[in-house]
PyMOL commands that place a pseudoatom at each C-alpha (Angstrom):
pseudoatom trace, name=CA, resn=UNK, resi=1, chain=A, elem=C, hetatm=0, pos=[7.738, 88.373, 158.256]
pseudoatom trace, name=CA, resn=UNK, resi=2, chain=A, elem=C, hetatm=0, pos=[5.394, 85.366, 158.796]
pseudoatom trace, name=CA, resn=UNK, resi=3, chain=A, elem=C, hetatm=0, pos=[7.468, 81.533, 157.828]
pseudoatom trace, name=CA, resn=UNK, resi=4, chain=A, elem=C, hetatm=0, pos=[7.400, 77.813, 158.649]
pseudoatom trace, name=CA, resn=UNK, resi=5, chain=A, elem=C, hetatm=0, pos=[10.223, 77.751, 161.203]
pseudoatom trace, name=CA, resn=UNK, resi=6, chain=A, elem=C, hetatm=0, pos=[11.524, 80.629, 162.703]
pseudoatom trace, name=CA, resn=UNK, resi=7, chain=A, elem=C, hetatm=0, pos=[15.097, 80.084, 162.422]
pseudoatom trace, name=CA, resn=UNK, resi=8, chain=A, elem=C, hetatm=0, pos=[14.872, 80.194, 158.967]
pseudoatom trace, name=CA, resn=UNK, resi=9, chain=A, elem=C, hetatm=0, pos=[14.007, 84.027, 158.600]
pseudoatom trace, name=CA, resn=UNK, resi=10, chain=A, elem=C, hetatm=0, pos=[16.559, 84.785, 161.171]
pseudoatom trace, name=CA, resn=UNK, resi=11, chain=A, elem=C, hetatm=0, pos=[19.060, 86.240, 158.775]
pseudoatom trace, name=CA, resn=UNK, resi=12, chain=A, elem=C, hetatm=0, pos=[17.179, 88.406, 156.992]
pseudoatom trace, name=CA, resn=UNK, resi=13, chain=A, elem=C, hetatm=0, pos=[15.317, 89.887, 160.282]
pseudoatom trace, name=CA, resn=UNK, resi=14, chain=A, elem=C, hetatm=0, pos=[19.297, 90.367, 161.527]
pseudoatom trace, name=CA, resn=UNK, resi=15, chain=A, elem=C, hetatm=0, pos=[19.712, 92.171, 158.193]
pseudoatom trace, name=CA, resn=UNK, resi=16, chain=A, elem=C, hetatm=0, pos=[16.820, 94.824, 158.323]
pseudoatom trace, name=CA, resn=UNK, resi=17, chain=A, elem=C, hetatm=0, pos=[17.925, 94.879, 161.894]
pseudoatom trace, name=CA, resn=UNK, resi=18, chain=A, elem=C, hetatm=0, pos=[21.677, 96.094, 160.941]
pseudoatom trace, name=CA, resn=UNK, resi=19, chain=A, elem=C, hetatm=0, pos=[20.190, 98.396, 158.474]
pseudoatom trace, name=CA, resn=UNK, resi=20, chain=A, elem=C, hetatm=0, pos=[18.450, 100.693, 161.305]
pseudoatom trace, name=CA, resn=UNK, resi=21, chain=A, elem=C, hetatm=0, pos=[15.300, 98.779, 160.502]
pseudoatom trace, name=CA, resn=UNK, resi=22, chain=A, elem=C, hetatm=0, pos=[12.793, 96.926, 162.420]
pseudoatom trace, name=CA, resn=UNK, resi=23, chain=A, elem=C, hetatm=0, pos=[10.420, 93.659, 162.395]
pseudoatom trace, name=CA, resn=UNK, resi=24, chain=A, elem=C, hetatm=0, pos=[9.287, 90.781, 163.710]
pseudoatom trace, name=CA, resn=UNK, resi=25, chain=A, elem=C, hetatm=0, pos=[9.300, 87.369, 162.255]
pseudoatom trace, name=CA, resn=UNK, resi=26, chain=A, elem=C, hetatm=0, pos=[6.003, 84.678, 163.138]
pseudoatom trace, name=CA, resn=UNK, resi=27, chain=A, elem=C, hetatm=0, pos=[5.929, 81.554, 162.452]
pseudoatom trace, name=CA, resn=UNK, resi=28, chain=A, elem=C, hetatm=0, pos=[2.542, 80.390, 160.067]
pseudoatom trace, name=CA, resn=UNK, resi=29, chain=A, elem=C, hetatm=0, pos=[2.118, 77.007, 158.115]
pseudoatom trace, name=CA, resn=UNK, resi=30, chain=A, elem=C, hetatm=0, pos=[-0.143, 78.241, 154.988]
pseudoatom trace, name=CA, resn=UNK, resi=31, chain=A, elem=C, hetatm=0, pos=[-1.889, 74.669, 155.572]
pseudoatom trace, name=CA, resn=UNK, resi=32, chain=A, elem=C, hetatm=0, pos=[-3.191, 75.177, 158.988]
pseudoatom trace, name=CA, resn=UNK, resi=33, chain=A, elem=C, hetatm=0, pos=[-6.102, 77.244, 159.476]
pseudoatom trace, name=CA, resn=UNK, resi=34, chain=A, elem=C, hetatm=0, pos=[-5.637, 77.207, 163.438]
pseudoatom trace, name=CA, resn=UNK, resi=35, chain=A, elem=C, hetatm=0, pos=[-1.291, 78.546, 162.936]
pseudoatom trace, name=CA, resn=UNK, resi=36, chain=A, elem=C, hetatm=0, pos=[-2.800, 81.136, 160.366]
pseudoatom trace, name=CA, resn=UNK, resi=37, chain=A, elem=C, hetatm=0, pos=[-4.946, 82.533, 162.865]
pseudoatom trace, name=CA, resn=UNK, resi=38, chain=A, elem=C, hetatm=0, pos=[-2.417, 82.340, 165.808]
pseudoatom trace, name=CA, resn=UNK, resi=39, chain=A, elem=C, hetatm=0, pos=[0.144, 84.130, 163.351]
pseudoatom trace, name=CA, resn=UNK, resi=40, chain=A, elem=C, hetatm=0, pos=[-2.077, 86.937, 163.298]
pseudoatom trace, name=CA, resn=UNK, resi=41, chain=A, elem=C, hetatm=0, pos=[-3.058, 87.298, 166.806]
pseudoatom trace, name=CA, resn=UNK, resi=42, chain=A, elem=C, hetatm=0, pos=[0.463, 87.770, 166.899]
pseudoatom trace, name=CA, resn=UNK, resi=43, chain=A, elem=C, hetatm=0, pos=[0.678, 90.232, 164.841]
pseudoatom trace, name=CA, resn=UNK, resi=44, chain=A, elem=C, hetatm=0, pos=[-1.899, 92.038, 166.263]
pseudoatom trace, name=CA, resn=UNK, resi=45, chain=A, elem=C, hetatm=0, pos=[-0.867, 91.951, 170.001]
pseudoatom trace, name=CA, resn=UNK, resi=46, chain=A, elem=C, hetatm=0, pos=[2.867, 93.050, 168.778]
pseudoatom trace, name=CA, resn=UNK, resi=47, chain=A, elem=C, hetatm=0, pos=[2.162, 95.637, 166.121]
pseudoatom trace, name=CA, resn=UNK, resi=48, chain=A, elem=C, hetatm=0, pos=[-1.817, 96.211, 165.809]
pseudoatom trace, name=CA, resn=UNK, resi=49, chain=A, elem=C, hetatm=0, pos=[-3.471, 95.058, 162.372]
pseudoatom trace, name=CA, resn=UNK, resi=50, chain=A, elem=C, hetatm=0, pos=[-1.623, 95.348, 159.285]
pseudoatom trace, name=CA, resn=UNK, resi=51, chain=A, elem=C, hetatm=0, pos=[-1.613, 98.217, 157.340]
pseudoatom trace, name=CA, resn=UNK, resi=52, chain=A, elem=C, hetatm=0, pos=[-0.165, 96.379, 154.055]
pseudoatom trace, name=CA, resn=UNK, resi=53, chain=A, elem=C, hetatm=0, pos=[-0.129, 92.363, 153.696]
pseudoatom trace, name=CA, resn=UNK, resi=54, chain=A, elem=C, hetatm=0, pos=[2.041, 91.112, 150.939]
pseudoatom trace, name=CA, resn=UNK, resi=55, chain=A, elem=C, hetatm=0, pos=[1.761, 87.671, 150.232]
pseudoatom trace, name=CA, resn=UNK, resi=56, chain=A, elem=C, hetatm=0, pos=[4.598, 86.227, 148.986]
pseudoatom trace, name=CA, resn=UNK, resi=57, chain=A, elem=C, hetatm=0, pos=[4.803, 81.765, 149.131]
pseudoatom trace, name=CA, resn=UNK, resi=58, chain=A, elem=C, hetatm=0, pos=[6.452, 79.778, 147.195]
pseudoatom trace, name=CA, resn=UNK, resi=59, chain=A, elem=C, hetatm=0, pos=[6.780, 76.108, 146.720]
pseudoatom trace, name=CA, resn=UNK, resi=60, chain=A, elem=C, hetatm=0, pos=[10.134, 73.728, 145.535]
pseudoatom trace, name=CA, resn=UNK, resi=61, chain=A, elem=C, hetatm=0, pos=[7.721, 70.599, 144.627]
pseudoatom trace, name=CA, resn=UNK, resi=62, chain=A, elem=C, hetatm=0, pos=[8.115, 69.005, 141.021]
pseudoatom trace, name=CA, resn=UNK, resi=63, chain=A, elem=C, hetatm=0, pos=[11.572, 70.811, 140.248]
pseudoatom trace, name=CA, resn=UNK, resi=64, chain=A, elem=C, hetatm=0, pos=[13.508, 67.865, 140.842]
pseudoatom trace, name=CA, resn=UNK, resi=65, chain=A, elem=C, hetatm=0, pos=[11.082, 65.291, 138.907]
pseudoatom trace, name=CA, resn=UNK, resi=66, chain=A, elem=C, hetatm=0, pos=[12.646, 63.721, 135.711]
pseudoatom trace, name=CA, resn=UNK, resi=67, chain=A, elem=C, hetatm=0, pos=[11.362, 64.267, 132.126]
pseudoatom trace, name=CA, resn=UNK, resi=68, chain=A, elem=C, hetatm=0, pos=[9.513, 61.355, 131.926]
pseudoatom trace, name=CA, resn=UNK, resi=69, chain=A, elem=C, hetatm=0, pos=[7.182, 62.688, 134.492]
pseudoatom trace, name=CA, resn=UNK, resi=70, chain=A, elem=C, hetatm=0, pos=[6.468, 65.728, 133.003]
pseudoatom trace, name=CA, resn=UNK, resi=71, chain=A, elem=C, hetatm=0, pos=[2.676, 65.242, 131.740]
pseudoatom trace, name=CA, resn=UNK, resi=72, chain=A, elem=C, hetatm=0, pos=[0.220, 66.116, 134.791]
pseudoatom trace, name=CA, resn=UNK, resi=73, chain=A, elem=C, hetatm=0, pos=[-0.988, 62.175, 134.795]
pseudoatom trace, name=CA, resn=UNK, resi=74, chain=A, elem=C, hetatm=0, pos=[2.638, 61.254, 136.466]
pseudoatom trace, name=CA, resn=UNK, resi=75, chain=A, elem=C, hetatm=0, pos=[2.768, 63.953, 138.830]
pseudoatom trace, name=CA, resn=UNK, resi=76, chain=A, elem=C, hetatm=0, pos=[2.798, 62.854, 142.731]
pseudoatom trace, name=CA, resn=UNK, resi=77, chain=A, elem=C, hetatm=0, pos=[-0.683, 63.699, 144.474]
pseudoatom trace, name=CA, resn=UNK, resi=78, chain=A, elem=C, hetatm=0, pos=[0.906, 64.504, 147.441]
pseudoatom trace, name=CA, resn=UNK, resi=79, chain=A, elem=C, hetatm=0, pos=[3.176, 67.370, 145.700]
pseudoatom trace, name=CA, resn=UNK, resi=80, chain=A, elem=C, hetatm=0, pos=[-0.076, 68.799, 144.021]
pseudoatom trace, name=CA, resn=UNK, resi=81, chain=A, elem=C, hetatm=0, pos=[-1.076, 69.032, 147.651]
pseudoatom trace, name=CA, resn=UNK, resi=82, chain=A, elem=C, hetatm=0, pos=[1.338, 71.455, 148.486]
pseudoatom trace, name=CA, resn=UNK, resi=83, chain=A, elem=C, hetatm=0, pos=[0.908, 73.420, 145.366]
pseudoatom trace, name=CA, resn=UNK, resi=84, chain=A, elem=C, hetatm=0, pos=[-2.567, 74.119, 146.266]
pseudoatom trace, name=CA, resn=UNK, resi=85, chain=A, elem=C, hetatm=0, pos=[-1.268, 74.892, 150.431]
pseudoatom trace, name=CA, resn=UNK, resi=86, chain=A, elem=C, hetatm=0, pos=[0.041, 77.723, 148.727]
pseudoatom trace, name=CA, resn=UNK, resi=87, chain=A, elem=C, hetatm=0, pos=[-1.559, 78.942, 145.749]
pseudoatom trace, name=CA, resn=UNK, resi=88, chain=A, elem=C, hetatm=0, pos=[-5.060, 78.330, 146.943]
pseudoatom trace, name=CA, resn=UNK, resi=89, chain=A, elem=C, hetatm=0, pos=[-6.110, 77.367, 150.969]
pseudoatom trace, name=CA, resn=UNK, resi=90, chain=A, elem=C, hetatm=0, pos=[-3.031, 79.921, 151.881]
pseudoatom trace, name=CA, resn=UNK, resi=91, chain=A, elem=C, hetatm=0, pos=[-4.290, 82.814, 150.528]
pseudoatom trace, name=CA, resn=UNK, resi=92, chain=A, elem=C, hetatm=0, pos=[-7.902, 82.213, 151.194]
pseudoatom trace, name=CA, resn=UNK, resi=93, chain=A, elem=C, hetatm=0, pos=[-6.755, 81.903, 155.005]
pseudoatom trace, name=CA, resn=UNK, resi=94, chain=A, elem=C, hetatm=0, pos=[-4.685, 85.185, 155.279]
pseudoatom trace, name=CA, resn=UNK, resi=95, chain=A, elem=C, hetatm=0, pos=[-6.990, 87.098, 153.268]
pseudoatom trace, name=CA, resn=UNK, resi=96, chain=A, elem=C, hetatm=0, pos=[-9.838, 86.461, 155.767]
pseudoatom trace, name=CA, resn=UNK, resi=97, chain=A, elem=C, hetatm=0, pos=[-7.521, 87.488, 158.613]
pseudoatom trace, name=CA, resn=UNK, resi=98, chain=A, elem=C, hetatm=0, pos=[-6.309, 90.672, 156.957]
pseudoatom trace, name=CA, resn=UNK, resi=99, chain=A, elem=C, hetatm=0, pos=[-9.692, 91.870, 155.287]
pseudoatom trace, name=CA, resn=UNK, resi=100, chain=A, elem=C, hetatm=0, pos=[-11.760, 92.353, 158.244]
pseudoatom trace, name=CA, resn=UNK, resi=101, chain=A, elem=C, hetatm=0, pos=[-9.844, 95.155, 159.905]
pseudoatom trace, name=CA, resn=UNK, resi=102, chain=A, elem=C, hetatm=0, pos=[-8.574, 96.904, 156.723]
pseudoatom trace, name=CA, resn=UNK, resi=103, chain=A, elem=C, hetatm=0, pos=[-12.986, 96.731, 155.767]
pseudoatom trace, name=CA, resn=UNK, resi=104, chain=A, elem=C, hetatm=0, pos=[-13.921, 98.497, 159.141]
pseudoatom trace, name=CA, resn=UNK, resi=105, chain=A, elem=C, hetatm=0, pos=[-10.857, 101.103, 158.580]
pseudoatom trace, name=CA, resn=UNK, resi=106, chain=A, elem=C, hetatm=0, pos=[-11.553, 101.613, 155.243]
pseudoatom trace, name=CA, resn=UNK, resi=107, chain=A, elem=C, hetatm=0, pos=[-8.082, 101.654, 153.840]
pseudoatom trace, name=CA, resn=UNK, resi=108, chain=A, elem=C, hetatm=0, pos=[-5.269, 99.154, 153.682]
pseudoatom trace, name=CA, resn=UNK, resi=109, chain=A, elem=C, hetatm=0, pos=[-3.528, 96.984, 150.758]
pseudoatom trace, name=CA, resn=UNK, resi=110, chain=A, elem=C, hetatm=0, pos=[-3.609, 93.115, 150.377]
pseudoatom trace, name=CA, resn=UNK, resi=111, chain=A, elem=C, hetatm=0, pos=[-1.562, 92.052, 147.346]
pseudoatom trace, name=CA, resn=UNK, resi=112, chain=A, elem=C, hetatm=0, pos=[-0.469, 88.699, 146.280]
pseudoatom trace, name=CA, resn=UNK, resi=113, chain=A, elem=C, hetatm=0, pos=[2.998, 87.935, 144.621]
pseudoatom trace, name=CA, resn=UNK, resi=114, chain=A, elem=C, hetatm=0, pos=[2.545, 85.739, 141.854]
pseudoatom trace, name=CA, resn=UNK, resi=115, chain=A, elem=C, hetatm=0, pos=[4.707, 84.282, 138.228]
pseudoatom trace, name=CA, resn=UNK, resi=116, chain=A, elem=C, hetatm=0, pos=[3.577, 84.841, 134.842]
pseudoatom trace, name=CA, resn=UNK, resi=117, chain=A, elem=C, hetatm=0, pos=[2.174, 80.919, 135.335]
pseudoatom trace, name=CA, resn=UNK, resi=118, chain=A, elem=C, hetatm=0, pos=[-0.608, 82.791, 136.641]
pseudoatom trace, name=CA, resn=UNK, resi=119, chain=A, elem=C, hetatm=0, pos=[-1.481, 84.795, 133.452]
pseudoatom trace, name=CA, resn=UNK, resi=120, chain=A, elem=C, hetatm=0, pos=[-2.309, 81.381, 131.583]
pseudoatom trace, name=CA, resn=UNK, resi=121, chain=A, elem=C, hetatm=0, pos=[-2.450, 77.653, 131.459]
pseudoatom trace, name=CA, resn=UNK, resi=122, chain=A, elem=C, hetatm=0, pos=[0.532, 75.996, 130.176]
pseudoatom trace, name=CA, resn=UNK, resi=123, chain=A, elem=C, hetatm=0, pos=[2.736, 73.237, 130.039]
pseudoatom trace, name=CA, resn=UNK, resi=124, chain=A, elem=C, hetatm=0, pos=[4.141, 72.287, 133.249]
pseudoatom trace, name=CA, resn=UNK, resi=125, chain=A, elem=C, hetatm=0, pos=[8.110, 71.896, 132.059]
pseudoatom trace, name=CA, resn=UNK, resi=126, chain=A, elem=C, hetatm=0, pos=[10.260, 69.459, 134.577]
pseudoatom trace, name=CA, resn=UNK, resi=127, chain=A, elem=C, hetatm=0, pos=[12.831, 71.548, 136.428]
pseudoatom trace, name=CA, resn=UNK, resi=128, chain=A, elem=C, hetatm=0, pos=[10.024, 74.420, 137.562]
pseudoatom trace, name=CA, resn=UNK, resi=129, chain=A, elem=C, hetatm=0, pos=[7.276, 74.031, 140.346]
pseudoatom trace, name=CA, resn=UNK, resi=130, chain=A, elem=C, hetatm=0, pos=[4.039, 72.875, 139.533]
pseudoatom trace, name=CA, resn=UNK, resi=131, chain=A, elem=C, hetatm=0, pos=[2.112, 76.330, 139.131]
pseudoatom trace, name=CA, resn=UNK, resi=132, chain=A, elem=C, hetatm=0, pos=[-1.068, 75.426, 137.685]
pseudoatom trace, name=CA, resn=UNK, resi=133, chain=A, elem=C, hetatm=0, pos=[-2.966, 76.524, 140.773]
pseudoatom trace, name=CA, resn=UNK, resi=134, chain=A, elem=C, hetatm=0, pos=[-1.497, 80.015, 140.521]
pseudoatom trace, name=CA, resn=UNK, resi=135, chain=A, elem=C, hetatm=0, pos=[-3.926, 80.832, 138.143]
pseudoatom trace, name=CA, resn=UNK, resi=136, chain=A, elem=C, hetatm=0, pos=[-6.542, 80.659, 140.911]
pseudoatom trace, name=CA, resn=UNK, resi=137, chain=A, elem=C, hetatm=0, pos=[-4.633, 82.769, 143.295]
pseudoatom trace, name=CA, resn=UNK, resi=138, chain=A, elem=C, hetatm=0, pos=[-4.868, 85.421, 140.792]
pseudoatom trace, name=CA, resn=UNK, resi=139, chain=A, elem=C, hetatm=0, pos=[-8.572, 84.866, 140.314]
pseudoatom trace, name=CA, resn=UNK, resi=140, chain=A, elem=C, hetatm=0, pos=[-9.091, 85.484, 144.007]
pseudoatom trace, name=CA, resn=UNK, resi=141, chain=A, elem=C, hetatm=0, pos=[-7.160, 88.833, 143.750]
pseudoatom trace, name=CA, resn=UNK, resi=142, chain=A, elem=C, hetatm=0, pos=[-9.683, 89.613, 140.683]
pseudoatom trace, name=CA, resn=UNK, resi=143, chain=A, elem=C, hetatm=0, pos=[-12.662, 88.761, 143.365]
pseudoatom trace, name=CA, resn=UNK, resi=144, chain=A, elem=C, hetatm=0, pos=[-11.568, 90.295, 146.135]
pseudoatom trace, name=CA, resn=UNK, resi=145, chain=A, elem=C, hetatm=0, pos=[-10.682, 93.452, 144.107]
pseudoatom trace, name=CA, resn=UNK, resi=146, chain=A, elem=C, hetatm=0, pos=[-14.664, 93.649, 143.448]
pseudoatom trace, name=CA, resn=UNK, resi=147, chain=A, elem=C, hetatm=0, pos=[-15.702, 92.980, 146.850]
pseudoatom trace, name=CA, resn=UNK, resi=148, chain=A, elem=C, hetatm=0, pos=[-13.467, 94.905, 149.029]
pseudoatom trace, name=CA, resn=UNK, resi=149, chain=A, elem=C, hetatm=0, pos=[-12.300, 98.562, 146.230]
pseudoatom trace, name=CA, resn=UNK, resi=150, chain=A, elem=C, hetatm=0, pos=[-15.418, 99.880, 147.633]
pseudoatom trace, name=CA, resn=UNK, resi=151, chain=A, elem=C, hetatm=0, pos=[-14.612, 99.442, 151.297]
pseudoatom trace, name=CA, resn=UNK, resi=152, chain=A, elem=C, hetatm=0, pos=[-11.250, 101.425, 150.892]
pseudoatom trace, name=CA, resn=UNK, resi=153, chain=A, elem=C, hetatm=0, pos=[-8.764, 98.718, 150.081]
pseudoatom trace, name=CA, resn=UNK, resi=154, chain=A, elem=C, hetatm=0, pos=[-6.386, 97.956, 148.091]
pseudoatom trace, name=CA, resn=UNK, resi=155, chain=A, elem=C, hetatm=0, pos=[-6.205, 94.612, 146.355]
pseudoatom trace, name=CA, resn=UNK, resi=156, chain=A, elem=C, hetatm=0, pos=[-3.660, 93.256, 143.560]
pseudoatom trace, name=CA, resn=UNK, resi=157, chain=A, elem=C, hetatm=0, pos=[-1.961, 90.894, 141.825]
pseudoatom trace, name=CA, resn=UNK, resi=158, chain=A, elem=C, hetatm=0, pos=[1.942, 91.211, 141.215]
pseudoatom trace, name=CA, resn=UNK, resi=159, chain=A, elem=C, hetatm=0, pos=[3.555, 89.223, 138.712]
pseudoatom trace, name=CA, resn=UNK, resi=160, chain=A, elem=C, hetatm=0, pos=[6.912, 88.444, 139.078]
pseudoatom trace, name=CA, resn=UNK, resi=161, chain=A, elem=C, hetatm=0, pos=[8.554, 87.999, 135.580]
pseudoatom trace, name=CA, resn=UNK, resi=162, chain=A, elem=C, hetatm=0, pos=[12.029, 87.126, 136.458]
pseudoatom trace, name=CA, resn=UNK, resi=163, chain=A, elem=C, hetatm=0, pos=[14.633, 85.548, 138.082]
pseudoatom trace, name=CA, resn=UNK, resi=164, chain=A, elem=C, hetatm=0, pos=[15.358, 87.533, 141.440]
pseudoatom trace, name=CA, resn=UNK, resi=165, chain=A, elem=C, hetatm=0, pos=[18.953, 88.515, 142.559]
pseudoatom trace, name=CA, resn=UNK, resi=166, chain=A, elem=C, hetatm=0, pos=[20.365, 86.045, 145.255]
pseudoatom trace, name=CA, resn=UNK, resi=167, chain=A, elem=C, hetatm=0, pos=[23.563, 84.106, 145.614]
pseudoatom trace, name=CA, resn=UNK, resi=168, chain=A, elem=C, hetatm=0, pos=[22.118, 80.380, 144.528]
pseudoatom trace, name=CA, resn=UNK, resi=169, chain=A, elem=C, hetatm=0, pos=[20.389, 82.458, 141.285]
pseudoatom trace, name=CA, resn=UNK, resi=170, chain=A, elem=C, hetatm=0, pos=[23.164, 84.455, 140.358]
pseudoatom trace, name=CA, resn=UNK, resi=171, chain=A, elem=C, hetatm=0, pos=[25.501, 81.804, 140.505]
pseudoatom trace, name=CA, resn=UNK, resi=172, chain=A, elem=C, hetatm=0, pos=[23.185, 79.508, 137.973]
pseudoatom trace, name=CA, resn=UNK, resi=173, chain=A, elem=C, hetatm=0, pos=[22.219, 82.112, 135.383]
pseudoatom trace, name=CA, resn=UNK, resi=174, chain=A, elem=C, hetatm=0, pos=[23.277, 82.436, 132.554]
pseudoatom trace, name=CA, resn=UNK, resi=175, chain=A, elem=C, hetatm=0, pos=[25.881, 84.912, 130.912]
pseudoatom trace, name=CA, resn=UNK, resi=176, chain=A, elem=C, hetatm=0, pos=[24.428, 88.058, 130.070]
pseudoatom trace, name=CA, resn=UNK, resi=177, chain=A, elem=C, hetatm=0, pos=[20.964, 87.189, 131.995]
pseudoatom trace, name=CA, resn=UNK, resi=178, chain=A, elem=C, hetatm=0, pos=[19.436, 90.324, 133.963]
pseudoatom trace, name=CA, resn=UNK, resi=179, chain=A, elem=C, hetatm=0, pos=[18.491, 89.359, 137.560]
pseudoatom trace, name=CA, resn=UNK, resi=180, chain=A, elem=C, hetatm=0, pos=[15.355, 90.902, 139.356]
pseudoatom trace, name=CA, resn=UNK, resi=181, chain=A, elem=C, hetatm=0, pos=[16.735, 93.381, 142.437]
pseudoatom trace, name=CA, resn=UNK, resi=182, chain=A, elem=C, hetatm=0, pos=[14.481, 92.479, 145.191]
pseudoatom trace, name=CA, resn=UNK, resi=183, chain=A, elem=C, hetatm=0, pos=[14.702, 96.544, 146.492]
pseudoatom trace, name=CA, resn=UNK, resi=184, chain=A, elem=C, hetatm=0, pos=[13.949, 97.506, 143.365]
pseudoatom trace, name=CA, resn=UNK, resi=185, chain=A, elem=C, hetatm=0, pos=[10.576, 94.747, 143.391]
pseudoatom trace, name=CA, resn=UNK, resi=186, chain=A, elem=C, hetatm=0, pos=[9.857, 96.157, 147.073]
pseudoatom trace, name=CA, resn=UNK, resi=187, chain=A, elem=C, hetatm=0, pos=[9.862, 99.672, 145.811]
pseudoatom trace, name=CA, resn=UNK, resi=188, chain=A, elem=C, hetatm=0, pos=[7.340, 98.741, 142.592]
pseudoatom trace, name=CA, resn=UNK, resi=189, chain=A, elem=C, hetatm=0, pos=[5.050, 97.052, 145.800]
pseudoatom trace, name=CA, resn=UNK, resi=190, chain=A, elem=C, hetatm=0, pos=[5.516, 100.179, 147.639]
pseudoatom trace, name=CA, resn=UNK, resi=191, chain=A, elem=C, hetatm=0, pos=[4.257, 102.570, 144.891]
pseudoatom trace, name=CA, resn=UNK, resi=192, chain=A, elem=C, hetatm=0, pos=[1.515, 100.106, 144.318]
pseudoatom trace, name=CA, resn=UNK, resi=193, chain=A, elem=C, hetatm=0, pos=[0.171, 100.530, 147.758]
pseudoatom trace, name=CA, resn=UNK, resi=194, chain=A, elem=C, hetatm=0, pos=[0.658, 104.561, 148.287]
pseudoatom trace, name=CA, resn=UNK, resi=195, chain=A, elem=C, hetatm=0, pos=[-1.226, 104.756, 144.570]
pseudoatom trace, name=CA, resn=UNK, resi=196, chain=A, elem=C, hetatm=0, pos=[-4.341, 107.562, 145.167]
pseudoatom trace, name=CA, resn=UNK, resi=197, chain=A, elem=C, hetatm=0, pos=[-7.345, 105.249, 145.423]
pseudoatom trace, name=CA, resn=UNK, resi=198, chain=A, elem=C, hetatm=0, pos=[-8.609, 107.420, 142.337]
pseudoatom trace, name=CA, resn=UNK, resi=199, chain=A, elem=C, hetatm=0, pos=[-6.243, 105.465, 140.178]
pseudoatom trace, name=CA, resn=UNK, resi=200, chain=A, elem=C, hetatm=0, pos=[-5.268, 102.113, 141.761]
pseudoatom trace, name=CA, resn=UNK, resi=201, chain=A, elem=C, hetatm=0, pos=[-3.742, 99.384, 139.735]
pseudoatom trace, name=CA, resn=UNK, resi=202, chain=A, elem=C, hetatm=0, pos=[-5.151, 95.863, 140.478]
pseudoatom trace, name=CA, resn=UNK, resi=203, chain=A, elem=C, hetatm=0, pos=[-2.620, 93.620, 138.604]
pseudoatom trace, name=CA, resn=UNK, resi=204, chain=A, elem=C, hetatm=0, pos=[1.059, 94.954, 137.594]
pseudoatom trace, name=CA, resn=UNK, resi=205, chain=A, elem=C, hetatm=0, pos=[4.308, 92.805, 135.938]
pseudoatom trace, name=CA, resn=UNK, resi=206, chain=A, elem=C, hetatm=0, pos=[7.187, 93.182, 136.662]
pseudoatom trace, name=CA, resn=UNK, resi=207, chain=A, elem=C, hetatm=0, pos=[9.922, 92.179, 133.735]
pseudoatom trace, name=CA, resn=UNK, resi=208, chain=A, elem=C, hetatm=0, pos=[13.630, 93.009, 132.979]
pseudoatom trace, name=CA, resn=UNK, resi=209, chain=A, elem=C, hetatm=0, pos=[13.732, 95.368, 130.318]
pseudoatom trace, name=CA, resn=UNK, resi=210, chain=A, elem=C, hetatm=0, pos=[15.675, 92.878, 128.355]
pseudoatom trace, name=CA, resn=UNK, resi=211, chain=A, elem=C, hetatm=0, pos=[13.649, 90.205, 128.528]
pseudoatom trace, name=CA, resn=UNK, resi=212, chain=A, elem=C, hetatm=0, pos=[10.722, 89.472, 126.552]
pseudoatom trace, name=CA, resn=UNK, resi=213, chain=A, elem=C, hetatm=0, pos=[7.413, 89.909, 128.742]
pseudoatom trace, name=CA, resn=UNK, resi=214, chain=A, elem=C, hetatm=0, pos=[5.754, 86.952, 129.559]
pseudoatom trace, name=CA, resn=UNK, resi=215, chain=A, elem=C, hetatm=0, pos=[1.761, 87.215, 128.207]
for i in range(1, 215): cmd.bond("trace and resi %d" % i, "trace and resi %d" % (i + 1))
show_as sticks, trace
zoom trace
């Protein structure tokens, strides 16, 4: 488990801990070329390369900004920053750590977690992130699917169409609302990555059955 600071991934390792499992947590700022690299020496040197990279960032920026600031031309440059930390210098970064070694082996998965914002341009509503720059990390997945399928791995694009199960989100949805179970999501990522390559998926969603799918 790569994150900013440490600390705050401590529960969650103490968790998979309790459960019989095991893992480390690194800390790696998505911004920094130089703490992306030194998160993956670490990896290395503790654990050997990766077998399966999920990428999974997300970003708080714009949910708190008023209604009148909802067109793009009042949004803060500064927060648009961020947004494209994540959804676009991030993945770049990790993907040319990861790639390399899964190339020369000739098998491994890289997949990126993503929102239906990724699927289409739309209207950035106050009270959500901005996502527009999803939309490229979901072109990258697209590229790297054509560059690296016929080296042996294993590239994708999840989209998360929900609202995942956790205290804060259960206690704000609404009545009668189905939550995302994040086992459930980590066994769809699972399946994804022991798929025989003679049938690999390179973009799944993943909606509540009573919710309409987001297109």
């Amino acid at each position: 488990m790569t994150t900013r600071t440490a600390a705050i991934a401590g529960g969650l390792a103490q968790a998979i801990a309790d459960q019989g499992g095991e893992g480390m947590v690194v800390e790696l700022d998505l911004a920094s070329r130089a703490s992306v690299a030194r998160a993956f020496d670490a990896i290395r040197e503790a654990a050997g390369d990766p077998e399966v990279v999920v990428y999974n960032a997300g970003y708080l920026e714009g949910r708190s900004l008023p209604p009148e600031q909802e067109l793009l031309e009042f949004f803060p440059d500064e927060m648009f920053e961020t947004a494209i930390n994540v959804a676009c210098r991030g993945p770049f970064l990790v993907a040319k750590q990861a790639l390399p070694a899964m190339r020369t082996r000739a098998s491994g998965s890289l997949f990126f977690s993503n929102n239906p914002s990724s699927l289409r341009g739309r209207k950035r509503r106050t009270g959500e992130s901005l996502y527009y720059p999803r939309v490229m990390m979901r072109a990258l997945a697209q590229a790297l699917t054509e560059e690296y399928s016929e080296h042996g791995v294993h590239v994708a694009n999840i989209v998360i169409d929900g609202a995942i199960d956790a205290p804060g989100v259960r206690a704000s949805a609404g009545k009668g609302r189905t939550l995302m179970d994040p086992v459930r999501i980590a066994e769809a990522v699972w399946q994804l990555h022991a798929q025989d390559p003679c049938c690999w998926s390179h973009e799944i969603q993943l909606t509540p059955s009573t919710q309409r799918p987001a297109y």
